[in-house]
C-alpha positions in Angstrom: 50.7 107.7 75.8 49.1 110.7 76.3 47.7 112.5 79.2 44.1 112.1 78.4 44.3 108.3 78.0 46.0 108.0 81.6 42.9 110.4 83.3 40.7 107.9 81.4 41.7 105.0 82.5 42.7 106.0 85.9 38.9 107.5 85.9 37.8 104.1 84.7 39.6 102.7 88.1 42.4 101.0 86.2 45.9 101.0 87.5 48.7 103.2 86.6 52.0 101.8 85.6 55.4 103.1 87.3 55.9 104.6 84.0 53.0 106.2 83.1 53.4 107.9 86.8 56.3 109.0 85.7 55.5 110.4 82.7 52.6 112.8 84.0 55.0 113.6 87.2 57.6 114.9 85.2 55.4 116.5 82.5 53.9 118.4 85.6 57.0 119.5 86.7 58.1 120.7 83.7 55.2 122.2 82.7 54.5 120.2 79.2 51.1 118.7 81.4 49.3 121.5 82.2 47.3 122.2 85.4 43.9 121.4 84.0 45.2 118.1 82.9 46.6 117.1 86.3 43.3 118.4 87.9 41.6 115.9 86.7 44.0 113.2 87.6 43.9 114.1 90.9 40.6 114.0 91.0 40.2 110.5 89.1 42.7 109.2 91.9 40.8 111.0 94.4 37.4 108.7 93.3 39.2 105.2 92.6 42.1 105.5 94.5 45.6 103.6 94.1 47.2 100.2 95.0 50.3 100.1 97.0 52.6 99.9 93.8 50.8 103.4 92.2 51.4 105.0 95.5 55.0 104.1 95.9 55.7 104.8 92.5 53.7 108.2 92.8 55.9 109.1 95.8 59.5 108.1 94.0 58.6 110.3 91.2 58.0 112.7 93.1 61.1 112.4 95.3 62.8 112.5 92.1 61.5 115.6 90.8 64.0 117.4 93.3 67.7 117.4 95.0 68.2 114.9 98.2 69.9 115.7 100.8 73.1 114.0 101.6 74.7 113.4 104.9 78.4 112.4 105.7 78.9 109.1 107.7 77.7 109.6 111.6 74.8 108.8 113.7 71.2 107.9 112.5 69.2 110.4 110.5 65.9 110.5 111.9 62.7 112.8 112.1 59.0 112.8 112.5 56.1 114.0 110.9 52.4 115.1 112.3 49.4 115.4 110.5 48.4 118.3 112.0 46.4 119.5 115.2 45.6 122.3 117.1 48.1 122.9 119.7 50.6 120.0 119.0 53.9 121.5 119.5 55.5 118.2 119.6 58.1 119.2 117.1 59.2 121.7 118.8 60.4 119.3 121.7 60.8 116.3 120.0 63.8 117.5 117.3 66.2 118.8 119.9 65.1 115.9 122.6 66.2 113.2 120.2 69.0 115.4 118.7 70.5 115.1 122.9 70.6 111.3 122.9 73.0 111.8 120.0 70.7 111.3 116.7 71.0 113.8 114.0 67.4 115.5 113.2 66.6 117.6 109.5 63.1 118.3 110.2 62.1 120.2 107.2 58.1 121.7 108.5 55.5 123.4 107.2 53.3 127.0 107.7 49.7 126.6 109.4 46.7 126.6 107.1 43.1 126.0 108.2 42.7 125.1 111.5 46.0 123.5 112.6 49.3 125.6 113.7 52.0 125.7 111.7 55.5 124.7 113.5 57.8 127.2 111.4 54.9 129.6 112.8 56.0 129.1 116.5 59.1 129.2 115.7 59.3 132.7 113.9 57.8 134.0 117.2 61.3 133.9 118.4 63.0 137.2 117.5 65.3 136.6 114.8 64.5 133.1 114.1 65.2 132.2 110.4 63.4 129.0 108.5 64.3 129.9 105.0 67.7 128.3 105.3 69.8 126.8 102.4 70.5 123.2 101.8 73.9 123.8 102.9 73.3 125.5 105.8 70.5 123.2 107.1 73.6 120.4 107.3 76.0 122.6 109.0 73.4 123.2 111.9 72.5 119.5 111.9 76.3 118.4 111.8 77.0 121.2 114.2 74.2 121.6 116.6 72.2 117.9 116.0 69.2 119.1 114.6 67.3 121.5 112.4 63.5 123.0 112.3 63.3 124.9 108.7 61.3 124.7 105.7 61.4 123.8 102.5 63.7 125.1 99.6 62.8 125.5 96.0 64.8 122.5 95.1 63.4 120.1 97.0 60.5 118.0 95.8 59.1 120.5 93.4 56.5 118.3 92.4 54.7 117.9 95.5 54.8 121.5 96.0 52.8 122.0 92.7 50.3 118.8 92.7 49.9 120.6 96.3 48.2 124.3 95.8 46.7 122.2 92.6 45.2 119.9 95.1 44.3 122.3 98.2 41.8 124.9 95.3 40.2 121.9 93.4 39.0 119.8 96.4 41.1 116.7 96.3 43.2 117.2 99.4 42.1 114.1 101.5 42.9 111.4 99.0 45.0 108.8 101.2 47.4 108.3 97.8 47.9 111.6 97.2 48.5 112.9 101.4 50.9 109.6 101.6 53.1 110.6 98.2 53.1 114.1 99.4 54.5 113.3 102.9 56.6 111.0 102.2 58.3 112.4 99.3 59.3 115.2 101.4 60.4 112.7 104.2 62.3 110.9 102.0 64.7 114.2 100.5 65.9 113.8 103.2 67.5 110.7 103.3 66.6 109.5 106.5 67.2 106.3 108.5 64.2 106.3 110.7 60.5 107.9 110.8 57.8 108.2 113.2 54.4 109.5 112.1 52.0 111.1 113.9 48.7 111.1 112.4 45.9 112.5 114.7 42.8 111.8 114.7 39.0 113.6 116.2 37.4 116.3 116.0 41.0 118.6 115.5 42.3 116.4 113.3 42.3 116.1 109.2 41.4 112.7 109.7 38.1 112.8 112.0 37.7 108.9 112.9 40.0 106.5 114.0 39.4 104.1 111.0 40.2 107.2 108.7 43.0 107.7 110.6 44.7 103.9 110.8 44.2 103.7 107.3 46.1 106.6 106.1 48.6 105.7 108.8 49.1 102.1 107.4 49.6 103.5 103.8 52.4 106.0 105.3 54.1 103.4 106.9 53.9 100.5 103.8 55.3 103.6 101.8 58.5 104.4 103.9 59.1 100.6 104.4 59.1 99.8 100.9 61.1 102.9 100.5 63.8 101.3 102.5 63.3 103.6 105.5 62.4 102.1 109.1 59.2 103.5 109.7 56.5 103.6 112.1 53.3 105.4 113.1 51.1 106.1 116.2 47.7 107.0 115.3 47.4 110.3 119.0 43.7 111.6 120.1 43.2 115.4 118.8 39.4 115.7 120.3 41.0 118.2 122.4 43.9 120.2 121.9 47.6 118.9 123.6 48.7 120.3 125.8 47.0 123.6 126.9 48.5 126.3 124.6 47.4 127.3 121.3 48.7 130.1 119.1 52.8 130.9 118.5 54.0 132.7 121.4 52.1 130.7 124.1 53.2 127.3 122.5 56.6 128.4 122.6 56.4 129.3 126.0 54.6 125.9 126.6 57.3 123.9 124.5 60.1 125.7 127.0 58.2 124.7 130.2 58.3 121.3 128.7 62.2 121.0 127.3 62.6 121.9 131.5 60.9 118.9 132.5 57.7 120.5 133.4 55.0 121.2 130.8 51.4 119.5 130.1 51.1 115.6 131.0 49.5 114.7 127.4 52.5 117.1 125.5 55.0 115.3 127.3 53.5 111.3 127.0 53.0 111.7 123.2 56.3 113.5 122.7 58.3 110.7 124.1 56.3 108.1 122.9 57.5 109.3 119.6 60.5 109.8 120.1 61.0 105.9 121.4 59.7 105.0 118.4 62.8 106.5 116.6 65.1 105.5 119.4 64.2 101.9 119.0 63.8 102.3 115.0 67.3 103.5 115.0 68.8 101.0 117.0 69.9 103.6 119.8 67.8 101.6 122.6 66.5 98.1 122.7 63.0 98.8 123.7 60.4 101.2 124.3 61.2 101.2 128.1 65.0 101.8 127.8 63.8 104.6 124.9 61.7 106.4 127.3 63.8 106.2 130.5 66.8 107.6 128.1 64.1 110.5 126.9 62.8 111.6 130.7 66.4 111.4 131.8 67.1 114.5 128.6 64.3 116.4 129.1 64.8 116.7 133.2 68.0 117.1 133.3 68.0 120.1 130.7 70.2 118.9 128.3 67.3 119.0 125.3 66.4 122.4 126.1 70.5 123.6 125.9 70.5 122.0 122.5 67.0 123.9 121.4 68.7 127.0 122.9 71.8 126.4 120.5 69.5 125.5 117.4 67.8 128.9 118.0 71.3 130.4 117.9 72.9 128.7 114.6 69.2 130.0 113.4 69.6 133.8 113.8 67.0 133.6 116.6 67.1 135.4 120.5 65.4 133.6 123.2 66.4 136.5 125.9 64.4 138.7 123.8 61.3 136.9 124.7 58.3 136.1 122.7 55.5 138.7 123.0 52.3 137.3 124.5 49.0 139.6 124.5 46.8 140.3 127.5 44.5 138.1 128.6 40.7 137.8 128.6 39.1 134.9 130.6 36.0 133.0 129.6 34.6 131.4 132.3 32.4 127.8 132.8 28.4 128.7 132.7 27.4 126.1 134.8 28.9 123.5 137.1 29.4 119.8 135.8 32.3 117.9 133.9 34.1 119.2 130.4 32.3 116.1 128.2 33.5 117.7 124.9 35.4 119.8 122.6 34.8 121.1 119.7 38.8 121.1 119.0 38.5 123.2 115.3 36.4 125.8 116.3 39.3 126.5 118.9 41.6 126.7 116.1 39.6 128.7 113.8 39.2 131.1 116.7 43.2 131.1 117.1 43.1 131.8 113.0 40.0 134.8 113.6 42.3 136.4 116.3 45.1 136.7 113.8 47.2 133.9 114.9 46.8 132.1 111.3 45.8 132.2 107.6 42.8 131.9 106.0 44.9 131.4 102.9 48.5 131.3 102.4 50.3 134.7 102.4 48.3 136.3 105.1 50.6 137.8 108.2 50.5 136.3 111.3 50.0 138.1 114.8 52.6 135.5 116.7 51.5 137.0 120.3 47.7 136.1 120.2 46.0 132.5 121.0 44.2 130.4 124.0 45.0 128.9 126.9 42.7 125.9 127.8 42.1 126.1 131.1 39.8 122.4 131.7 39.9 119.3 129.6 38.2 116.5 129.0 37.1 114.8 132.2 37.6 117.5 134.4 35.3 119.2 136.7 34.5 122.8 136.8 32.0 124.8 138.8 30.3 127.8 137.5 32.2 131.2 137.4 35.3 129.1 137.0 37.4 130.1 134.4 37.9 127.5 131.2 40.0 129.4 129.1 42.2 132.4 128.5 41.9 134.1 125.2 45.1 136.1 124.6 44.6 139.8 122.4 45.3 143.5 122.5 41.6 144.2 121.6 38.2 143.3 123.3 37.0 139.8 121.0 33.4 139.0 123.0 32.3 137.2 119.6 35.6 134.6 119.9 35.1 134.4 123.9 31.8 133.1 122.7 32.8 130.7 120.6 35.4 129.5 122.7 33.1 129.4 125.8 30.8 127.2 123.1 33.4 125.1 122.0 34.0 123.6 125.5 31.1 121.6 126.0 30.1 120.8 130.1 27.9 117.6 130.6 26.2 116.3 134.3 28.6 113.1 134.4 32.3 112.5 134.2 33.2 110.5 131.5 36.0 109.0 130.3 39.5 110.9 129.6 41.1 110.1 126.1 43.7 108.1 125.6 46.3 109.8 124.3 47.7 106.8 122.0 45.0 105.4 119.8 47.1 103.1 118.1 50.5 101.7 116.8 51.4 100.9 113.3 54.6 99.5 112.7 
């Protein structure tokens, strides 16, 4: 076989055999198919698609491409993965929370690009904070401390970090196939027990309708299942951002409120919703109730927030140096009525124009800048009132604009989102 032959007929909408996957994944890899070649699979795959055989095949050669990790006998290895919003600090939460009823957590995360925040982001807004560990040391903080927040090594599905950047500069990032091999795969290294997926969905999400966003959740979860891993999805509202904070230092600072018990309403529901997903997925509760009640009983009592406070530790990081925030400039309602709408990526593109993100990857990040939403859906403001808090060192009356015209204030109240749009399992 040759490459050509395999664009053709994939471009012809034929399907791909587990070996002819495996051919061009590990010609890619190696560097015998060269980028131009794999281009233009991508893109044939990107018109016709794949069944559910080509996916999963796509995402085990991919897996294979790189190491695994491996864990000695001991609790449930779980984690979760997000799709991506603006604000969603979930992770952040969710890894030490679950890592306090006594599962073990290797959440390997990404940087922010485009609209959505990165979580190793947030985290390096912590003084010290390393997520550039090695495989090895990655399990001696998860055997050690119960959980981990790092990225990605060299080593560990190589594949998916090439078919990646070839995907993200030749237009053929939202192919359902191609997002569901690239998650997974990386899910997958490492070894886990249970997942829970959160894919978002509106007008801050990747996925901008719920249809859009309940397919690609299906395919995830048909992927892990016939991988062998318990896994599940919930399909959360991102027409607004969760919780209130958006930028580094302010979700930190959010994330903290919430490991104390207190925090945002939305944060908190879809964080333990979540996590009883994995709770029940790895047989450590019976049912969602019982999952939840253990969760709330964690987070108030503190004991997730001492195990995020030892994670930051084994990670070089220094809470009690704080995180540094920059002043604030308010933006206040134009007229009195009801927030109808938000334009949910133009408030992260104005986090990304203040600093707080890339335009493309490699750019610095200023950790201490972002918003503060101040009204949300549903909620009734009067003129004069203020609607959000932009946080920079500098004067930015072209962002306070665009924030101020991002929040959207209608005559009538209407409904408030749910936060759960739906459950695949």
């Amino acid at each position: 076989m040759t490459p050509a032959e395999l664009i053709a007929r994939k471009r012809d909408g034929h399907s791909l055999s587990r070996d002819e996957i495996a051919f061009v994944i590990r010609g890619f890899t190696d560097g015998s198919i060269p980028e131009y070649q794999m281009s233009a699979l991508a893109m044939a795959i990107f018109f016709q698609g794949m069944e559910d055989e080509e996916t999963a095949a796509l995402t085990q050669e991919m897996l294979l491409s790189g190491v695994r990790l491996e864990w000695p006998a001991g609790p449930p290895i779980v984690d979760k993965h997000s799709t991506g919003g603006v604000g969603d600090k979930v992770s952040l939460v969710l890894a030490p929370l679950l890592a306090s009823c006594g599962l073990r957590v290797p959440m390997i995360s990404g940087r922010g690009l485009g609209p959505t925040g990165g979580t190793l982001d947030k985290l390096e807004a912590i003084p010290g904070f390393r997520t550039d560990l090695s495989i090895s040391e990655m399990q001696d903080i998860v055997e050690r401390v119960g959980c981990v927040i790092t990225g990605a090594t060299e080593n560990l599905v190589p594949a998916d970090r090439k078919l990646y950047g070839l995907r993200d500069v030749t237009a053929t990032v939202p192919s359902i196939p191609l997002i569901t091999a690239s998650i997974m795969s990386k899910k997958l290294a490492e070894s886990l027990n249970a997942l829970v997926l959160d894919v978002k969905c509106g007008s801050g999400a990747f996925m901008k309708t719920r249809d859009q966003a309940v397919e690609l959740a299906n395919s995830l979860v048909r992927a892990g299942q016939r991988m062998g891993v318990r896994t599940t999805a919930l399909v959360t509202d991102m027409n607004q951002p969760l919780g209130r904070m958006c930028g580094n230092a302010v979700e930190l600072d959010e994330t903290l409120d919430c490991l104390a018990g207190e925090g945002p309403d939305d944060l908190r529901y879809v964080t333990l919703a979540l996590g009883a997903e994995l709770l029940v997925s790895a047989e450590r509760c019976t049912d969602q109730a019982a999952a939840e009640s253990l969760l709330t009983d964690r987070l108030d009592s503190g004991a997730a927030r001492e195990v995020f406070e030892q994670m930051v530790v084994a990670q070089g990081g220094d809470l009690k140096a704080g995180c540094q925030v920059a002043g604030e400039q308010v933006v206040v309602a134009e007229r009195s009525g009801f927030v109808a709408k938000m334009d949910t990526e133009a408030l992260g593109m104005a986090v990304i124009d203040l600093g707080g993100g890339r335009r493309r990857m490699g750019d610095s990040v200023d950790h201490s800048v972002g918003i503060d939403i101040r009204a949300k859906i549903g909620d009734e403001v009067s003129a004069g009132e203020p609607l959000a808090r932009v946080f920079a060192d500098r004067k930015v009356p072209a962002i306070m604009s665009r924030v101020s015209g991002a929040i959207r204030i209608g005559d009538s109240q209407g409904e408030w989102p749910e936060f759960i749009v739906e459950r695949v399992r």
